[in-house]
N, C-alpha and C positions, 0 to 999 in steps of 0.2 A: 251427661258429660262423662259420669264414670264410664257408662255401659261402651262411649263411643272410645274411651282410652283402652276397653280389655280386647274391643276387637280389635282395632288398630295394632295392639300388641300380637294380641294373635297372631295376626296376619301374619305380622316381620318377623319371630318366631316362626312362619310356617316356610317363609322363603327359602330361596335355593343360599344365601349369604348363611343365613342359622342353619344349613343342610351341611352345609362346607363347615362351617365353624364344630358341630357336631362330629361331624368325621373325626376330625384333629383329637376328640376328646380319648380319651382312654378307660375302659370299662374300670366301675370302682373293684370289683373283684384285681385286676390287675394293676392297680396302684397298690392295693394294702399289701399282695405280695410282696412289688419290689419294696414298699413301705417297712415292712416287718423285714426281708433281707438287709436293706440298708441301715435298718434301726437298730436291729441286732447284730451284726455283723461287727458293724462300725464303734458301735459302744464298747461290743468284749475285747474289740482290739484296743480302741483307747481305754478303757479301764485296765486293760491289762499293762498297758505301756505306762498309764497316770502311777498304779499300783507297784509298777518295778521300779518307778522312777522315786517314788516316795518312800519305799523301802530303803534305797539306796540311799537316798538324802539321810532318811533317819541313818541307818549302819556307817554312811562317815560321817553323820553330826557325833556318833557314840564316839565313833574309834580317833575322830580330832579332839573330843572331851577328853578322852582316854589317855591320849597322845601326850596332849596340852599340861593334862594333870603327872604324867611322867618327864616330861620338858620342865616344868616347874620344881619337880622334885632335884631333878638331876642341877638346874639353874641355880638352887640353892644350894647346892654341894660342892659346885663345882665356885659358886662364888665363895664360901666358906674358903675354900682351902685357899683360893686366889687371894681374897684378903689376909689369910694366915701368912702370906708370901711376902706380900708388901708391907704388911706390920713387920718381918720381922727384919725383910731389905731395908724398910725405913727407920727403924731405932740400930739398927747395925751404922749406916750411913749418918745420923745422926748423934752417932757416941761423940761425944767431944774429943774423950781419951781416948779411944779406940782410935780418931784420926790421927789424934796425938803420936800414938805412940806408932803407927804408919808412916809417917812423917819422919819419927826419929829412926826409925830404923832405915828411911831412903837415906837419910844424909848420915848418917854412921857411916864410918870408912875401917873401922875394928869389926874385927870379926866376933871378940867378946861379945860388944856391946848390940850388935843385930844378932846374934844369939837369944841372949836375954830378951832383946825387942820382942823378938818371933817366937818366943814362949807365953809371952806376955799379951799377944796377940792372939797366938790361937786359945790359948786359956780365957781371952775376952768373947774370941767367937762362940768357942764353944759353949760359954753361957748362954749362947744365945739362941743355939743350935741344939741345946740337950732333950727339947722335945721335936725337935724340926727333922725328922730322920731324911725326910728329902731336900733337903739341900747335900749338892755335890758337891761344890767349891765354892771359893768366892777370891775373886781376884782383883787386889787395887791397884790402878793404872795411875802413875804418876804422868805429869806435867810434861816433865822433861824426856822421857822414857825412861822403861824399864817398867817392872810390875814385883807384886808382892804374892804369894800362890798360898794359899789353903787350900788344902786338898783333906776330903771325905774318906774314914777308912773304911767303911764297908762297900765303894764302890771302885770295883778294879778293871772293868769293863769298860770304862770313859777316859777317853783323855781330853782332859781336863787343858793340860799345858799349850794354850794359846800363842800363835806368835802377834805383840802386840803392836805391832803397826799393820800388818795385817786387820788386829783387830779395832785400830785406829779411822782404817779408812769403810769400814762396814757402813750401810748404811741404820743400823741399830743403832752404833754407838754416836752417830752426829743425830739421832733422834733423844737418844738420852742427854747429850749435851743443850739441844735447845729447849728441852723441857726439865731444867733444873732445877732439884729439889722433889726430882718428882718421880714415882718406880714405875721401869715401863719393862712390861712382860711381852717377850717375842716367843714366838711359834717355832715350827721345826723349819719352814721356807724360810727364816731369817739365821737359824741356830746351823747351817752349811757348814760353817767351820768349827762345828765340833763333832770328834771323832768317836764314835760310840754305835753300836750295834743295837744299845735301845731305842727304839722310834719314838719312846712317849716324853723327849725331852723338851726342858722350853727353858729360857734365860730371862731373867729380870736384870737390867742394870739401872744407878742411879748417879748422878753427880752432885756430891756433898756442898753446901751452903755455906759453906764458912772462909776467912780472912785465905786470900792467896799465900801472904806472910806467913801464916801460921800451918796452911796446908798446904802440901804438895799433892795430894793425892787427888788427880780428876776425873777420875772414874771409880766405881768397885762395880763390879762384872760377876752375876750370882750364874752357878748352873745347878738346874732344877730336874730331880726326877720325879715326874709326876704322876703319883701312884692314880690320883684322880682319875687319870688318864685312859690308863689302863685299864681298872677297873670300868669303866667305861667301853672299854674297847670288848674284855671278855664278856661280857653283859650283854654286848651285842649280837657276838657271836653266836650266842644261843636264839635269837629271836630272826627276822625275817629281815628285821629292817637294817638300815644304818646310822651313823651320827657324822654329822661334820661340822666343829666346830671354830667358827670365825673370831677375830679381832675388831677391835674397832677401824680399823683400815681395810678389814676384809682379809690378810691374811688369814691364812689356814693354819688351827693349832692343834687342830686333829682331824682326819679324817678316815675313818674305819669301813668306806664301801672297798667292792673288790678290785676296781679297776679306778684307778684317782684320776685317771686321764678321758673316762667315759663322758662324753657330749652329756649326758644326760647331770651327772655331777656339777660339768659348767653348767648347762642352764637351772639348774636347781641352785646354784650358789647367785645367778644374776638375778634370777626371779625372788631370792630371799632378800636381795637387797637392799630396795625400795623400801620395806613397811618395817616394821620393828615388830608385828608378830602377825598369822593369819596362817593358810593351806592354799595351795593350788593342786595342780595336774600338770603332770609335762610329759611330753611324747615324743622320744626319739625313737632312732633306730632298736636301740639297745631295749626297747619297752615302755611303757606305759608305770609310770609313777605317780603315787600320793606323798607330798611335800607339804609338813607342817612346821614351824618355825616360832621361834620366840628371842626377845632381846633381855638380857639380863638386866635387873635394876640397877643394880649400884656400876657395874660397868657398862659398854656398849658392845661387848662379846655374844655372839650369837647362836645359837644352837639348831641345828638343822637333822628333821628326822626325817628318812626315804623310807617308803614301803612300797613294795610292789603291787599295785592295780590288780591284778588277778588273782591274787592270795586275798584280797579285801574283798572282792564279789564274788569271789566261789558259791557262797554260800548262795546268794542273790540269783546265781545262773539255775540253780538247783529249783528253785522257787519260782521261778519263770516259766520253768518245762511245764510243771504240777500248774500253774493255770492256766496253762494253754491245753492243757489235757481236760479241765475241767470246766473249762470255758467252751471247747467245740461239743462235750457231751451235753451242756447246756443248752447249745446253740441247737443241735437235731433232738431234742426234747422239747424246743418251745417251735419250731419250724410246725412239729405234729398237732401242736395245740392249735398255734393261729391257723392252718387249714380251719379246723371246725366254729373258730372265734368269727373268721371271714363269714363262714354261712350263716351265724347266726346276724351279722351284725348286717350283709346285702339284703337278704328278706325282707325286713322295714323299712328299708329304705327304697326300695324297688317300690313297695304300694305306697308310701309318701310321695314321690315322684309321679305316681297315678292320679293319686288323689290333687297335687299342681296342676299338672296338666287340664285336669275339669275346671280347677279356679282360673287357669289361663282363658278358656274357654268362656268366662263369664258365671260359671254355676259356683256360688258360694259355699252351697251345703255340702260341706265336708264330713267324711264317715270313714274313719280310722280306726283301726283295730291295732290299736296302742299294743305294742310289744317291744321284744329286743332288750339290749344293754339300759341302763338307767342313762346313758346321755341320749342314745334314741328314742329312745320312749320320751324325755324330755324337749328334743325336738318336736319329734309327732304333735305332744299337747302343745308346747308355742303355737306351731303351725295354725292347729285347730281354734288358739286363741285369737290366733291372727285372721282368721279368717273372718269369725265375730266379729273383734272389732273395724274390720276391714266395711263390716257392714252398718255397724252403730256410727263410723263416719259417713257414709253415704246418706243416712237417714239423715243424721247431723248437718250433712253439709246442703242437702235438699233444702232444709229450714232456714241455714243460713241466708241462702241464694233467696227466700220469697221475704224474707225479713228486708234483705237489702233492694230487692225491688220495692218491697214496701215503702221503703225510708227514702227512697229516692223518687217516687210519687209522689211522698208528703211533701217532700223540699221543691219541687217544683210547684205544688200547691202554694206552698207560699212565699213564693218568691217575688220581692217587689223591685219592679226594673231601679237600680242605683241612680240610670242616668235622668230619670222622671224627679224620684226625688231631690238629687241633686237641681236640677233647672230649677225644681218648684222654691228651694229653700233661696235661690239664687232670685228670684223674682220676689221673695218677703225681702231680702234685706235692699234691694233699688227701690222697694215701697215705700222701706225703714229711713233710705237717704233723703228721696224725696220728703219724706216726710218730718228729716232731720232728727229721728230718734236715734243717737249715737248708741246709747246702752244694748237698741235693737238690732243695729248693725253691727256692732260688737259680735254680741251671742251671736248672732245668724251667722258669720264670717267662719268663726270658731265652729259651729258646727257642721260649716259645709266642709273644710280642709279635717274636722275629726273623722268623717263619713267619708272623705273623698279615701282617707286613708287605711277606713276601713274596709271597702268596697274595692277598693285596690285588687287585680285579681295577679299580682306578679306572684304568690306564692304567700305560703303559710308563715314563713320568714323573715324577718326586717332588725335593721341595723340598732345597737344599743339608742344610737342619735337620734332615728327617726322617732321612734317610738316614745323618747322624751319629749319630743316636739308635739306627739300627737294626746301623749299624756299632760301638755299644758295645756294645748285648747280643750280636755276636759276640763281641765281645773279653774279657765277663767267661767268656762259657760258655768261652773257650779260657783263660783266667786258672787254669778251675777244673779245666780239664784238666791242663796244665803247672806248671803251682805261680806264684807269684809269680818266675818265670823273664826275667818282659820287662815294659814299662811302654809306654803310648802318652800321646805329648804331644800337643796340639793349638792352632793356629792361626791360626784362621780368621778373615777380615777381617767387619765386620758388615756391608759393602758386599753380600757373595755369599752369604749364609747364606740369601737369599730365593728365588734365580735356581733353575732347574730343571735337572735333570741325568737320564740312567737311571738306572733303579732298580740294585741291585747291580753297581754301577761302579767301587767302588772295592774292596769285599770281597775279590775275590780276588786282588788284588794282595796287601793286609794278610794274608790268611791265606797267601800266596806269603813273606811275610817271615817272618814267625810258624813256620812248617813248618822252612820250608827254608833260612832265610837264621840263624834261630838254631839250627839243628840243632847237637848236638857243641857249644856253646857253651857257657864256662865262667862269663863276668862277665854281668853283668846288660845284658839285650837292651833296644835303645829306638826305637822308633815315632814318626817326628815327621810327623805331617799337616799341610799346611799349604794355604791356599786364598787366591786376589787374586786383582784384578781388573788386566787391562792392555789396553791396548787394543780397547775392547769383547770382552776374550775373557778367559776364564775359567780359571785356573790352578791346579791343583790337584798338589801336589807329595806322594811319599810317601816318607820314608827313613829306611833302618834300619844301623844298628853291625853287621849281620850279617858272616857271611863271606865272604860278597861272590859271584861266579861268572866263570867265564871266557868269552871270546869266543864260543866254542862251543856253550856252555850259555845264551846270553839267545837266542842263533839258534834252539836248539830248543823253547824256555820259548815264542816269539810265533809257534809251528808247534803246538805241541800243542794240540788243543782239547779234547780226554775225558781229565777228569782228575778224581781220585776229589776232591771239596772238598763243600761246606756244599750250593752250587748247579748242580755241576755244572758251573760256568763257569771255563773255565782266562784266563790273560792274553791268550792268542790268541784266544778268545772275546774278549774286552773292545776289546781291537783291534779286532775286526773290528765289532763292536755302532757303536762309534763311526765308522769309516768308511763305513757304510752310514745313520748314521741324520745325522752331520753331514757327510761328504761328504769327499773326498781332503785337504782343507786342515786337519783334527783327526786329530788323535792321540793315542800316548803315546810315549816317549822314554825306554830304559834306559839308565841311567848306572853301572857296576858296576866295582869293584875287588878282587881276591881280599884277603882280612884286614882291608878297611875297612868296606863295605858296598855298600848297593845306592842309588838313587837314581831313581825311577820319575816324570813331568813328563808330565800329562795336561793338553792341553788342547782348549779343548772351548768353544763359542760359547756369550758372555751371554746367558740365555735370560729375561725376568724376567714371562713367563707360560708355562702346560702349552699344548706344543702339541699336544695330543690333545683338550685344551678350552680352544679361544682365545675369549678375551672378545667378548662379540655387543659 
């Protein structure tokens, strides 16, 4: 059979179909070329691209640390001094006396007495002001109109003198009114009506808490120079980048790039908007930027740093050239190698493919002259092993093929027609009626429907149901052998009474009890079968009161297989039926005790159609 499968192959291999298919092929010389262009080529560009790309991650993961840790620095600074503003707006606004004497001096109509008020006031401010050099002014807005003016004497450059209904109808000061009691610091986009040639101004106002009765005064109106500011602003100057710092409304309260109106500025302030801290990338006309940002703790004011894209990979483009320089000197230094690699490695493989060719042909004796790389050479010897064993199966399978002619002589030898013994058993029990021996027509009945269903030739297969049915006509014909000596209970779930099992798979266990396990027994023997379903598997348990067996004796019981019984089939039989037709993961499991009994635990896969005939 083998010899007639190598020519067969041959042949179709020789055809003009494997002539054409052949064509199509491409010499291996000619694949490891493109192989080694494609592999090298491909690599040094992606490692080169992986390697800039990874450099650059790293150099803005540094320069966002960097950033982040100078955002931080400057956030605490800059909240410093902002809290220093509001402490000191807010105990100013919170003087009792101080509004007091505000008050009195609105409604004095003596020039004396608003004199003295307005000494007495700034004398108050100024305590309050002796370390606060930036505070400009501070202005309180009565009720009715009119205002009350402190003015700073070392700033001469700001005017300070507000018109207050003007500054009545701002939208700042209806923002301090409906947040009263409370300092709210504006920016330079809010601060338009003050006149002043410094840029780094900002204005706190607050609306005092106390009795209308007692106070007139609804507003005090601070102006701020903020040296924070500035500092900040020349700080910048010196570096690459810029700063633009926001409010919690998003107002701007500083903004130090060159052009405030630049597209690139608005979408760097919308893109900061959303997250309270992180980086992006934005690209306008105007350039290519890096945007890192953070939100201040104690306030919602925001700090925004730009730096130019190009000043940040300069360095990156430098490093780029250099491995592309040293990636193509790599690339014509290993080009020269694989030339000679390719030769070494075609050689072996070209008399491997000779030496097929003869095994195609049917000649096994293969004669290789092992060479080349360690994975050729470890080809070659496979090959050579395969070839061996190619042949230790043929021998093997010759034997197989006269073993199973053998076996299948012998079973013809002794095979006894079913339908002979059937008639004959059927001709003793019309004997037995004739002759009125019930006990005989009994057993003879029982054993013609136990054979009929043994002799059954539908298949190796049969229903959990049948095979109980065919497992009681065993057990009356042994009833009527032993006397009412043992009894069998049954348990079967209705779940598995459907599922399929082999045919006499349980019999010779039960007749293994029945024999041997009631032998010499004096009290009444019991049979308890029992059948579940668990985990798609199928459990079928058999136990008896017998006399149990020792270690020794279940070791020789799952070795024996010729053993005189009903079918010839011992337990070692039944094991072995089960391992070869459900596969190493089924079984059966002795449980035994000398003077208690035995306990037998088959299990065996949900089956819930014949697979000898599965449903089309």
């Amino acid at each position: 059979m083998t010899v007639e499968f190598c020519q067969t192959t041959g042949a179709l291999l020789n055809g003009g179909a494997y002539m054409r298919m052949f064509k199509k092929r491409w010499p291996i010389t000619s694949i490891l070329y493109v192989m080694f262009f494609c592999v090298i080529v491909m690599p040094i560009a992606l490692v080169t691209f992986l390697s800039l790309r990874a450099y650059t991650d790293i150099l803005l993961t540094n320069i966002t640390s960097r950033t982040m840790q100078t955002l931080e620095q400057v956030s605490y600074s800059i909240d410093q001094e902002q809290s220093r503003y509001i402490r000191t707006s807010a105990a100013i606004a919170t003087d009792k006396d101080l509004i007091s004497l505000a008050t009195s001096y609105h409604r004095s109509n003596e020039s004396n007495e608003q004199f003295s008020y307005s000494s007495q006031i700034e004398n108050q401010i100024k305590s309050y002001l002796h370390d606060m050099p930036d505070f400009v002014s501070a202005m309180f807005v009565y009720r009715d109109g009119g205002a009350y003016f402190f003015e700073g004497t070392h700033f001469h450059n700001i005017n300070t003198r507000i018109n207050v209904n003007y500054l009545k109808s701002t939208s700042l000061y209806k923002k301090a009114l409906q947040n009263q009691g409370r300092v709210m610091l504006f920016g330079p986009d809010e601060n338009k009506l003050i006149e002043s040639g410094d840029k780094y101004i900002v204005s706190a106002a607050i609306a005092p808490q106390f009795e209308k009765s007692f106070n007139d005064v609804e507003m005090i109106y601070f102006v701020i120079q903020a040296k924070m500011f500035e500092n900040l602003a020349e700080s910048s100057s010196n570096q690459n980048g810029s700063f633009i710092i926001l409010d919690g409304n998003g107002n701007i309260m500083l903004d130090t790039s060159k052009d405030k109106n630049n597209a690139i500025e608005k979408k760097t302030i919308e893109g900061a908007s959303n997250k309270k801290s992180g980086h992006f990338e934005t690209n306008e006309q105007g350039g290519k930027m890096f945007v890192t940002f953070m939100t201040m703790e104690r306030t919602d004011w925001k700090i925004i740093y730009i730096t130019p894209y190009d000043q940040m990979t300069a360095q990156v483009k430098q490093i780029y050239t250099f491995i592309m320089n040293v990636s193509a000197s790599g690339l014509i230094l290993f080009l020269i190698v694989s030339f000679f690699l390719v030769r070494s490695i075609v050689g072996p493989i070209k008399s491997l493919i000779y030496q097929m060719n003869k095994m195609k042909s049917g000649s096994f004796q293969v004669d290789l002259d092992l060479q080349g790389p360690l994975e050729i050479y470890s080809l070659g010897k496979t090959f050579q092993n395969m070839a061996v064993r190619i042949q230790e199966l043929i021998i093997e399978r010759q034997e197989q093929e006269k073993l199973k002619n053998r076996a299948e002589i012998d079973a013809l030898q002794s095979q006894i027609n079913p339908h002979f013994l059937v008639n004959t058993l059927n001709a003793i029990k019309i004997m037995g009626m004739l002759s009125k021996a019930t006990n005989l027509v009994e057993m003879t009945d029982s054993l013609i429907k136990l054979l009929s269903s043994t002799f059954h030739r539908g298949g190796s297969y049969i229903q959990v149901s049948d095979e109980m049915q065919s497992l009681e006509k065993y057990i009356h014909i042994m009833k009527v052998r032993y006397g009412d000596r043992f009894k069998v209970e049954y348990d079967m779930d209705a779940s598995v009474t459907n599922t399929y099992i082999l045919k006499l798979l349980l019999q010779p266990i039960v007749e293994n009890a029945i024999i041997h396990g009631f032998y010499g027994k004096e009290s009444m023997g019991i049979v308890k079968i029992t059948g579940k379903q668990d985990n798609n598997q199928l459990i079928l348990t058999i136990t008896d009161n017998g006399k149990g067996m020792e270690q020794r004796k279940m070791g020789a019981l799952l070795q024996e297989k010729k053993v005189e019984s009903l079918c010839g089939i011992g337990i070692a039989n039944v094991k072995d039926r089960i391992r070869l037709n459900y596969g190493e993961a089924y079984g059966l499991i002795i449980t035994s005790e000398l003077g208690l009994g035995t306990e037998v635990v088959v299990t065996l896969p949900l089956l819930s159609s014949d697979p000898d005939h599965p449903p089309s």
